[in-house]
Gaussian input, Z-matrix of N, CA and C with variables (Angstrom, degrees):
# hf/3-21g

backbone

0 1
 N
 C     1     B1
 C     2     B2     1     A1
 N     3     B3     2     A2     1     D1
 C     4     B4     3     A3     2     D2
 C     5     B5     4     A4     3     D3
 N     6     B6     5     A5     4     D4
 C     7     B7     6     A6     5     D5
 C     8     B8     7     A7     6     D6
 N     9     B9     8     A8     7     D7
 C    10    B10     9     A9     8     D8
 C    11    B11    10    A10     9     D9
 N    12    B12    11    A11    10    D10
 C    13    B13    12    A12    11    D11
 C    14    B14    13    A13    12    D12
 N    15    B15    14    A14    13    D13
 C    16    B16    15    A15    14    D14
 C    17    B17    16    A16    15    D15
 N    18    B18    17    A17    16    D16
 C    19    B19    18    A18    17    D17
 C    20    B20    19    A19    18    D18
 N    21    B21    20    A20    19    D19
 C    22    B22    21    A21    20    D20
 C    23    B23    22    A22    21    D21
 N    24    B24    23    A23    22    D22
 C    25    B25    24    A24    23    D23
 C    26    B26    25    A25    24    D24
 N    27    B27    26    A26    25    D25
 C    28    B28    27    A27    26    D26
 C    29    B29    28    A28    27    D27
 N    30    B30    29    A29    28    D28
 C    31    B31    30    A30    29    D29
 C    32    B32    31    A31    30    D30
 N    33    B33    32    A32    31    D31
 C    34    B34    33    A33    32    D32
 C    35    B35    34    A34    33    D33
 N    36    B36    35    A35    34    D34
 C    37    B37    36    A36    35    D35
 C    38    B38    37    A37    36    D36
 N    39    B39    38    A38    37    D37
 C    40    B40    39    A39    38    D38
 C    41    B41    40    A40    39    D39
 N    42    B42    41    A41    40    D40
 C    43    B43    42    A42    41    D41
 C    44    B44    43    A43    42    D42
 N    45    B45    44    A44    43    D43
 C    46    B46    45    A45    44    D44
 C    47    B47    46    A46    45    D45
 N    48    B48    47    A47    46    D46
 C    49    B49    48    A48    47    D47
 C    50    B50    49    A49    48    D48
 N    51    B51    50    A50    49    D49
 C    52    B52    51    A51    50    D50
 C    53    B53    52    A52    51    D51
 N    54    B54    53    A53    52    D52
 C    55    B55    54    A54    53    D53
 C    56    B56    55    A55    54    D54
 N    57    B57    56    A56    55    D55
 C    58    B58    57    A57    56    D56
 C    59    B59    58    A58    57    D57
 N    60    B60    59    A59    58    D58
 C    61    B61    60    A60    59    D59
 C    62    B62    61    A61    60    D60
 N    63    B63    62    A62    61    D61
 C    64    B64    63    A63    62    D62
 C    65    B65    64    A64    63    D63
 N    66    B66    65    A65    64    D64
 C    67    B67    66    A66    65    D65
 C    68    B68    67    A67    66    D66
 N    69    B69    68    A68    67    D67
 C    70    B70    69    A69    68    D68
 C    71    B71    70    A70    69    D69
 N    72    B72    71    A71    70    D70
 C    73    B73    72    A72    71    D71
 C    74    B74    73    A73    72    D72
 N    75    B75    74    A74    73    D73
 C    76    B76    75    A75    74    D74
 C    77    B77    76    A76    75    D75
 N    78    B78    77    A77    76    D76
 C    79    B79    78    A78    77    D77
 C    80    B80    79    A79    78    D78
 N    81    B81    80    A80    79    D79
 C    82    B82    81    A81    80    D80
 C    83    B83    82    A82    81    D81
 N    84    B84    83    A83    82    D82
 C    85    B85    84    A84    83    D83
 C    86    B86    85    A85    84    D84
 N    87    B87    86    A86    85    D85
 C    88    B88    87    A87    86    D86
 C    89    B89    88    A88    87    D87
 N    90    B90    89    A89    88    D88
 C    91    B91    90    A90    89    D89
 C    92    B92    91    A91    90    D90
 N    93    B93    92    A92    91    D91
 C    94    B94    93    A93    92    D92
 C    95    B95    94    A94    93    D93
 N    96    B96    95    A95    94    D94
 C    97    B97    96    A96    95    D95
 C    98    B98    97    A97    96    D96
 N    99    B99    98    A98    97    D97
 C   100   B100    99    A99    98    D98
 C   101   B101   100   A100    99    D99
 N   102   B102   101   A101   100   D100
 C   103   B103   102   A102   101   D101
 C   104   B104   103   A103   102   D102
 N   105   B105   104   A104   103   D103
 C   106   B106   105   A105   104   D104
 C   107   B107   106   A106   105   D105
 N   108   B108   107   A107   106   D106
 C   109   B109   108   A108   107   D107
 C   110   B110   109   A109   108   D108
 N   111   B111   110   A110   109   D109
 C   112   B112   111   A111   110   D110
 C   113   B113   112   A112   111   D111
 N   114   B114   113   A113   112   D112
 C   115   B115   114   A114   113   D113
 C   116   B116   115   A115   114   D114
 N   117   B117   116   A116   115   D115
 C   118   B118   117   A117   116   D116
 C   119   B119   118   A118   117   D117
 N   120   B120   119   A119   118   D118
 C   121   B121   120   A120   119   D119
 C   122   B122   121   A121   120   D120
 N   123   B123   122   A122   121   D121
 C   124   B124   123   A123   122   D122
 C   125   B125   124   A124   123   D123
 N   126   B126   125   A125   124   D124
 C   127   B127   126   A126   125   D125
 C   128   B128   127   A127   126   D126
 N   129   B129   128   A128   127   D127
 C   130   B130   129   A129   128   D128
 C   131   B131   130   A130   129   D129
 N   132   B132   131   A131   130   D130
 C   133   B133   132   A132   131   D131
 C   134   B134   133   A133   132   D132
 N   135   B135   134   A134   133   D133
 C   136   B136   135   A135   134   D134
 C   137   B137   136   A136   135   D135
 N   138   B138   137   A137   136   D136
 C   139   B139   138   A138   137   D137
 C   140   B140   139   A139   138   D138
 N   141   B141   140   A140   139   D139
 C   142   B142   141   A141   140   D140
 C   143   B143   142   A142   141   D141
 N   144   B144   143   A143   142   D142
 C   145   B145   144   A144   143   D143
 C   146   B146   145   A145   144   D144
 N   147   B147   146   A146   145   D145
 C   148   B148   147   A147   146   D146
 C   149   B149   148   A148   147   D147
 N   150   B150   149   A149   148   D148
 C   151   B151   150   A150   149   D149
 C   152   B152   151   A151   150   D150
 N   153   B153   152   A152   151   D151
 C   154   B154   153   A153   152   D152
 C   155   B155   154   A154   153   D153
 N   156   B156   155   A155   154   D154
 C   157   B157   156   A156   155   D155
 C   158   B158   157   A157   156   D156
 N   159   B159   158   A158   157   D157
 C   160   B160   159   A159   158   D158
 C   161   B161   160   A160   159   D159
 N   162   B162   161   A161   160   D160
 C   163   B163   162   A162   161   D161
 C   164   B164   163   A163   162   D162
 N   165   B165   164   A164   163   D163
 C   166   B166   165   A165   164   D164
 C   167   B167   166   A166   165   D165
 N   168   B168   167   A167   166   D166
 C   169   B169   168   A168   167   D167
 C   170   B170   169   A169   168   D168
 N   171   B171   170   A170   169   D169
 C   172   B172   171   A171   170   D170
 C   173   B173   172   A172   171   D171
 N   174   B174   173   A173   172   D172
 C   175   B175   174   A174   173   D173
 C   176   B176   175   A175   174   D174
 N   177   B177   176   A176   175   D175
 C   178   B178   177   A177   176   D176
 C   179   B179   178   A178   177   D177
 N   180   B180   179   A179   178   D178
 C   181   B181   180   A180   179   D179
 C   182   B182   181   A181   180   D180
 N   183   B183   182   A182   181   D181
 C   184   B184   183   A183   182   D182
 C   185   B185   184   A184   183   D183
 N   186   B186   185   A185   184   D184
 C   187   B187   186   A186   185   D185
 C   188   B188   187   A187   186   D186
 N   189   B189   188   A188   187   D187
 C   190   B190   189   A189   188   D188
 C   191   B191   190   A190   189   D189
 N   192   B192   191   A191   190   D190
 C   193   B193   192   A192   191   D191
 C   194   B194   193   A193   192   D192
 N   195   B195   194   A194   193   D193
 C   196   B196   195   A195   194   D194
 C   197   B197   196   A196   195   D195
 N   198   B198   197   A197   196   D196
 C   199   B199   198   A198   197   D197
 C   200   B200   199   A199   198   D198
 N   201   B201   200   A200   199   D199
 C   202   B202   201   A201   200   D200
 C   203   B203   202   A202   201   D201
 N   204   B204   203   A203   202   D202
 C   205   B205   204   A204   203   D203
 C   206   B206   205   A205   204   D204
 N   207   B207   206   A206   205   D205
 C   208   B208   207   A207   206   D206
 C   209   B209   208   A208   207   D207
 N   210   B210   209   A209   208   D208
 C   211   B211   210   A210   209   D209
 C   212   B212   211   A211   210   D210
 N   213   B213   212   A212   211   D211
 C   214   B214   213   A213   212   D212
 C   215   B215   214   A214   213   D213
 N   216   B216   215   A215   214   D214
 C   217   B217   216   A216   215   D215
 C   218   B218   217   A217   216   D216
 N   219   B219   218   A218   217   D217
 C   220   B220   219   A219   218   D218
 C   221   B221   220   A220   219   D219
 N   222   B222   221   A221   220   D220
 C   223   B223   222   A222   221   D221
 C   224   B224   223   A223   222   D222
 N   225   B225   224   A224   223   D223
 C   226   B226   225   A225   224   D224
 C   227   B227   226   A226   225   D225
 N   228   B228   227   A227   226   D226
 C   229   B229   228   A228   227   D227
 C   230   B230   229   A229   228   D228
 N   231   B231   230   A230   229   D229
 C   232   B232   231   A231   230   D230
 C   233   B233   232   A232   231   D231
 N   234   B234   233   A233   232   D232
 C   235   B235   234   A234   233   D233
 C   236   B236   235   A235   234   D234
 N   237   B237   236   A236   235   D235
 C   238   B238   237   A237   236   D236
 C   239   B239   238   A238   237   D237
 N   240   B240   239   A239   238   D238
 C   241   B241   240   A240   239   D239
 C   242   B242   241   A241   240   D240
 N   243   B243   242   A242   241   D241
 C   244   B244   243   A243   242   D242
 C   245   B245   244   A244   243   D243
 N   246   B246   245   A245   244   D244
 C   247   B247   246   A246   245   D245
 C   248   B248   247   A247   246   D246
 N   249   B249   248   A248   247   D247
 C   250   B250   249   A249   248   D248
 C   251   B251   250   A250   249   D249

   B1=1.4483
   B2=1.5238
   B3=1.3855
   B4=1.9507
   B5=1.4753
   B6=1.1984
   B7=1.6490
   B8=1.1370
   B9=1.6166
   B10=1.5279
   B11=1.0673
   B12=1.2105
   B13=1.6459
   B14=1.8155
   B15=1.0533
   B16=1.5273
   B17=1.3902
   B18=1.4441
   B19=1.2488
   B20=2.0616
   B21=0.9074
   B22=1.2617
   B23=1.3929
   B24=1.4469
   B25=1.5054
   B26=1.3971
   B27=0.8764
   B28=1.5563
   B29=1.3932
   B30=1.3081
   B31=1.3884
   B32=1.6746
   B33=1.1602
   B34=1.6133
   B35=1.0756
   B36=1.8172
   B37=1.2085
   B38=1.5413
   B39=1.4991
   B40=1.6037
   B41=1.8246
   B42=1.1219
   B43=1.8237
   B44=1.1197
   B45=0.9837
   B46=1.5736
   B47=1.6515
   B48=1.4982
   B49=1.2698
   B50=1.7433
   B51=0.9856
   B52=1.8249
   B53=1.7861
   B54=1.2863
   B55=1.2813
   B56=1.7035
   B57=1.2677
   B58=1.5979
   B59=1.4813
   B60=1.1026
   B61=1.6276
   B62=1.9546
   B63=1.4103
   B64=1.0738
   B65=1.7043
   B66=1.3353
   B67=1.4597
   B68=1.7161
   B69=1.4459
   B70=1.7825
   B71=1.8646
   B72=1.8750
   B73=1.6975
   B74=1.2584
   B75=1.7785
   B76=1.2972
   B77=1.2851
   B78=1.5518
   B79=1.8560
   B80=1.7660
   B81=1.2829
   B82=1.8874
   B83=1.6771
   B84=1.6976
   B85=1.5673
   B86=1.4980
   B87=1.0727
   B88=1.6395
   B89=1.4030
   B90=1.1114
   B91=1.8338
   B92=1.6009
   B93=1.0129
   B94=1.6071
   B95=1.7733
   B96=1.0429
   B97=1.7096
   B98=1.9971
   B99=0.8660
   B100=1.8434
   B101=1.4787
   B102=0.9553
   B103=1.6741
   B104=1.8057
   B105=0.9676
   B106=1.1366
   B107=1.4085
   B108=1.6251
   B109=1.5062
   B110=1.4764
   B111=0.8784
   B112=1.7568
   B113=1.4533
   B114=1.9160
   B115=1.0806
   B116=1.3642
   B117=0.8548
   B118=1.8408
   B119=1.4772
   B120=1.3575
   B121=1.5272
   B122=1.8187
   B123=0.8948
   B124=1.2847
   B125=1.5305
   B126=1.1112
   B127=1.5775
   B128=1.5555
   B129=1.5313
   B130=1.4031
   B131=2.1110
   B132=1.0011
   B133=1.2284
   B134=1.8365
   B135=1.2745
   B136=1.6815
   B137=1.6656
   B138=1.3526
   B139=1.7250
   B140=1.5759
   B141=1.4313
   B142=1.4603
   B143=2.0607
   B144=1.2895
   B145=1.4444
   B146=1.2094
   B147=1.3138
   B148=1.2795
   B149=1.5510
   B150=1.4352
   B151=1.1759
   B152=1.6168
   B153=1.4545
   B154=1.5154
   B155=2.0923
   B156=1.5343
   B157=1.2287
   B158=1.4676
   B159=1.5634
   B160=1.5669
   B161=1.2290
   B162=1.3298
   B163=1.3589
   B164=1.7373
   B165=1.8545
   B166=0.9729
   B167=2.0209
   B168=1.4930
   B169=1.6326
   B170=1.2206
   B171=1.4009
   B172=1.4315
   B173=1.9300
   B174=1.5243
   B175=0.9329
   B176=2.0041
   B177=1.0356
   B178=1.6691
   B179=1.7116
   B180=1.2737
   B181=1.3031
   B182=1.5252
   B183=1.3477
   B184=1.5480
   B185=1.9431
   B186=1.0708
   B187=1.9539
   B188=1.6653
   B189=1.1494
   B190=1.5592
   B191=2.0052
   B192=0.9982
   B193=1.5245
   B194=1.6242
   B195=1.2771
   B196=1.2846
   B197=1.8402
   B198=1.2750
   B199=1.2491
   B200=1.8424
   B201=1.0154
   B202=2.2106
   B203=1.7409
   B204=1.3691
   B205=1.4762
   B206=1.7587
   B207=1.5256
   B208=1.9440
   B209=0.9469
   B210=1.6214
   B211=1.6929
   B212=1.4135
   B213=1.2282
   B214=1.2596
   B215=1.1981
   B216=1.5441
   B217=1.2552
   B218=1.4168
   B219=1.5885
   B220=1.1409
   B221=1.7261
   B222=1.2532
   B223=0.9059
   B224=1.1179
   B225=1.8580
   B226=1.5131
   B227=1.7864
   B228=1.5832
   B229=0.8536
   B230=1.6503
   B231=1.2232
   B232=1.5269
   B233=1.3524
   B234=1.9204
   B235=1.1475
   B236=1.8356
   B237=1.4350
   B238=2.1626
   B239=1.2700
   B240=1.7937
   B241=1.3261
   B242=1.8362
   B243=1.2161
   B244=1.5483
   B245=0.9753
   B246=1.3428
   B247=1.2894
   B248=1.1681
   B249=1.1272
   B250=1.6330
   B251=1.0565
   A1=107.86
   A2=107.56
   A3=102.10
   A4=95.66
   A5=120.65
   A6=164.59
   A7=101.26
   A8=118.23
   A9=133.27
   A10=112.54
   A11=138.89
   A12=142.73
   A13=112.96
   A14=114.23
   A15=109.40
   A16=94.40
   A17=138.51
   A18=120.01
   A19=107.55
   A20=151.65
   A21=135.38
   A22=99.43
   A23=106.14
   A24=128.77
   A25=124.02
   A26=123.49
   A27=136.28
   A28=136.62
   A29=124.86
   A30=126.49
   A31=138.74
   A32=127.07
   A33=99.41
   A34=140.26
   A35=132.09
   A36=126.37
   A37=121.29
   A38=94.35
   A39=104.25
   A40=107.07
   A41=101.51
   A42=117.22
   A43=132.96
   A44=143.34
   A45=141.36
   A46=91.41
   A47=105.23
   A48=139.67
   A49=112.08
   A50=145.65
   A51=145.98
   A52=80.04
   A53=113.17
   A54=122.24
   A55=110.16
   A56=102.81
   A57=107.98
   A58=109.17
   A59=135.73
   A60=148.27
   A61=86.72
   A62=115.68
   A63=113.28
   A64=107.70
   A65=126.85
   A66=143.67
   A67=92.63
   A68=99.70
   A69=123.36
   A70=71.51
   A71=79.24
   A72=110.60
   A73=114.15
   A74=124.45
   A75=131.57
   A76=103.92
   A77=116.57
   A78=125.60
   A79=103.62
   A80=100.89
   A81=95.64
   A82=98.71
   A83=110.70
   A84=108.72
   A85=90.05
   A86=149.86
   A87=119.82
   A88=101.80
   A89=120.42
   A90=122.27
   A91=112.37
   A92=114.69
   A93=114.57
   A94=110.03
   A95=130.79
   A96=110.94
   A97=108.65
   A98=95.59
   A99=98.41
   A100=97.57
   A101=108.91
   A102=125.05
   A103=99.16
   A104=129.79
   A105=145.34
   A106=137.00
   A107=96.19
   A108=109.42
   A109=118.56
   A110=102.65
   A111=124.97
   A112=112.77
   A113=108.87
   A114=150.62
   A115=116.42
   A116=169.57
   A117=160.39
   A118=107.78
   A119=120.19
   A120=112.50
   A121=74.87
   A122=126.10
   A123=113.03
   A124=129.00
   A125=135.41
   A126=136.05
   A127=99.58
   A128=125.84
   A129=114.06
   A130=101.74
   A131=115.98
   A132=129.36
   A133=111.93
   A134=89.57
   A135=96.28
   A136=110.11
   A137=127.81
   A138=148.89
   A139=85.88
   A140=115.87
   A141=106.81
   A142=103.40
   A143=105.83
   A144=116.96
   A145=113.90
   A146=143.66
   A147=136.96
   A148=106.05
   A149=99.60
   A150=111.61
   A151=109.23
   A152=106.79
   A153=76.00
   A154=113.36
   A155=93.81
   A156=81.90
   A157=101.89
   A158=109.96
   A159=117.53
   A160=117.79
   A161=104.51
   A162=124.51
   A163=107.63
   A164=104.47
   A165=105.46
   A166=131.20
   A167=79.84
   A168=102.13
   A169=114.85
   A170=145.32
   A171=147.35
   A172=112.16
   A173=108.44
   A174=93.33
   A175=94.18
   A176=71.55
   A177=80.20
   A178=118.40
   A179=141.36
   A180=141.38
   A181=105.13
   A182=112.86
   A183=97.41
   A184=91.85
   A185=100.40
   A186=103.83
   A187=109.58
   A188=106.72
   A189=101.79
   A190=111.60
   A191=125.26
   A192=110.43
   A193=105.29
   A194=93.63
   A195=107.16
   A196=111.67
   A197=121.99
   A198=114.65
   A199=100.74
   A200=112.56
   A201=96.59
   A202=87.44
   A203=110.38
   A204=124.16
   A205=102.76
   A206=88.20
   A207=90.76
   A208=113.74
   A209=121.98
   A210=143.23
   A211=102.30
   A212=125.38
   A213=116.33
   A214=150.13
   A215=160.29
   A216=147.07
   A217=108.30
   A218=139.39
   A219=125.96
   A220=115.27
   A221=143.79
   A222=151.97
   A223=113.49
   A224=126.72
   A225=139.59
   A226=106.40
   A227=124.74
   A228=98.32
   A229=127.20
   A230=114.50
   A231=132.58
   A232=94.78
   A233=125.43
   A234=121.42
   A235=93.17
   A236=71.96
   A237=85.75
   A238=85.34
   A239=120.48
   A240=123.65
   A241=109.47
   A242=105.54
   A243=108.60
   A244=132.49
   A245=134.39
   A246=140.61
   A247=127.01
   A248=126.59
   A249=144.77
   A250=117.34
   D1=130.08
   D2=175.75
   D3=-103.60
   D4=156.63
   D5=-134.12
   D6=-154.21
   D7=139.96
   D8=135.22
   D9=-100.10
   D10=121.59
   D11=173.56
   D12=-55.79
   D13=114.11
   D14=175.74
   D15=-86.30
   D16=-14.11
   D17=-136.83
   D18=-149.52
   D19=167.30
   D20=162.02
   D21=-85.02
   D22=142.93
   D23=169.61
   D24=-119.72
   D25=129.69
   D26=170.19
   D27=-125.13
   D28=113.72
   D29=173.03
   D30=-174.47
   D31=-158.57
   D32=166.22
   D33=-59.18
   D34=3.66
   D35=162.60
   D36=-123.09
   D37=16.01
   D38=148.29
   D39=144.43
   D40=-151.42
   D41=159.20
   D42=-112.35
   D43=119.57
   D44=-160.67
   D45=-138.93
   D46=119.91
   D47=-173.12
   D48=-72.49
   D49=-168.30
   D50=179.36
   D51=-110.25
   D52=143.30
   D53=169.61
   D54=97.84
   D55=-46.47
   D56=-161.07
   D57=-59.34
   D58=157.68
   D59=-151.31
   D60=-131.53
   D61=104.89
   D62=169.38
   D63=-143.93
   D64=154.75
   D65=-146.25
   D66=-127.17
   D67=120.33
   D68=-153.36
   D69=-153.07
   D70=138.83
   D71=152.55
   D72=-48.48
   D73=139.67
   D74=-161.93
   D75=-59.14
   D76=-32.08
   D77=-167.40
   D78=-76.24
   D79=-29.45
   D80=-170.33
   D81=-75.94
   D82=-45.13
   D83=-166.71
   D84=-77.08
   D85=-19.58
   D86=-177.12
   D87=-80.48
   D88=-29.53
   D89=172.55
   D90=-67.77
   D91=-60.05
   D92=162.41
   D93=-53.92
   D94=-58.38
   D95=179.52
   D96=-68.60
   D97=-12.97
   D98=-178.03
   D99=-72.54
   D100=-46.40
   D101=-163.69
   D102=-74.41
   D103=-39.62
   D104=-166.47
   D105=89.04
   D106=22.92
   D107=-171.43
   D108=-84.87
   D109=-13.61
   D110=-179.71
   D111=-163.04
   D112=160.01
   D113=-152.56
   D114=-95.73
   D115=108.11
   D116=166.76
   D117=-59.75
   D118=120.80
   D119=-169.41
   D120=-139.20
   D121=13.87
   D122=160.82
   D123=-39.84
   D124=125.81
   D125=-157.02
   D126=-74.59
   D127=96.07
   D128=-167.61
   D129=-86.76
   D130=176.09
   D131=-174.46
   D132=-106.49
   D133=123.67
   D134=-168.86
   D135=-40.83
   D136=142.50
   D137=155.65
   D138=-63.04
   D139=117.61
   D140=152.29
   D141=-87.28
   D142=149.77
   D143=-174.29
   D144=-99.51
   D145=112.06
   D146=179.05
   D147=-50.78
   D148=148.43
   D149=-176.22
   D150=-102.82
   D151=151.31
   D152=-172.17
   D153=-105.04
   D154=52.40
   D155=177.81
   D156=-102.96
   D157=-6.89
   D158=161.04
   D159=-51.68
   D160=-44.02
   D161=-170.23
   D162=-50.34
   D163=-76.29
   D164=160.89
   D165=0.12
   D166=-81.25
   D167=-176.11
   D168=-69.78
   D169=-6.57
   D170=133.10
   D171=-43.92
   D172=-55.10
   D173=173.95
   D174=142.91
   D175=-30.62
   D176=178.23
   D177=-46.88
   D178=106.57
   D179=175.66
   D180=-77.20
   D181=-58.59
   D182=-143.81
   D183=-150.57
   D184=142.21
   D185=-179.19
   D186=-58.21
   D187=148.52
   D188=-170.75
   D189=-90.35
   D190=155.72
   D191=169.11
   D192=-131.90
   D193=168.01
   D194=-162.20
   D195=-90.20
   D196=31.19
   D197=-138.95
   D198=-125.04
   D199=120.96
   D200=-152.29
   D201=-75.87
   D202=144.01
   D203=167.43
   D204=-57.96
   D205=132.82
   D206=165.56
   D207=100.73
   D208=-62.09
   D209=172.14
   D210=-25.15
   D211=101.18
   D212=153.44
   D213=-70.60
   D214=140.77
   D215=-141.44
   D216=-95.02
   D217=116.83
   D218=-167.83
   D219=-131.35
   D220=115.90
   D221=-178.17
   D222=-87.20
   D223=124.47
   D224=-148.69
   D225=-133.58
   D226=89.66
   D227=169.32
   D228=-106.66
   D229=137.41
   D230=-162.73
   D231=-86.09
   D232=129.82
   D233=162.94
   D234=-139.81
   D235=143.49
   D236=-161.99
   D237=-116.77
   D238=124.87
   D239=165.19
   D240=99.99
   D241=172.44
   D242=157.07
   D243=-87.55
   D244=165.67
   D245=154.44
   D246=-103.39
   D247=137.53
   D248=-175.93
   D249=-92.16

């Protein structure tokens, strides 16, 4: 796993400076980026994105919403007591 150092490091397999780009066992850099001492610059592998001409051809037209047909939008204001 490669690392950016947010932080100075020190110990038995050396010094690693704030900035420096250095390659640590997957278990040390997830403890060091958990911690917040470093960065993951690990080269990740592209998300391919569905396209939606798949979409299409599934059958799917259009995104669904959550919103009930008809229901109209109504604003309620509550006043408890008098006013002076």
């Amino acid at each position: 796993m490669k690392i950016r150092m947010q932080a100075l490091a020190a110990g038995p397999s050396g010094t690693w400076q704030p900035g420096q780009i250095v390659e640590v066992p997957e278990a040390v850099g997830l403890r060091l980026v958990a911690g917040g001492y470093a960065v993951d610059v690990s080269p990740k592998e592209p998300n391919p994105s569905p396209s939606l001409k798949g979409r299409e051809e599934e059958g799917v037209d259009e995104p669904e919403d959550a919103r009930a047909p008809g229901a109209p939008e109504r604003a309620v204001i509550v006043r408890r007591g008098k006013r002076k």
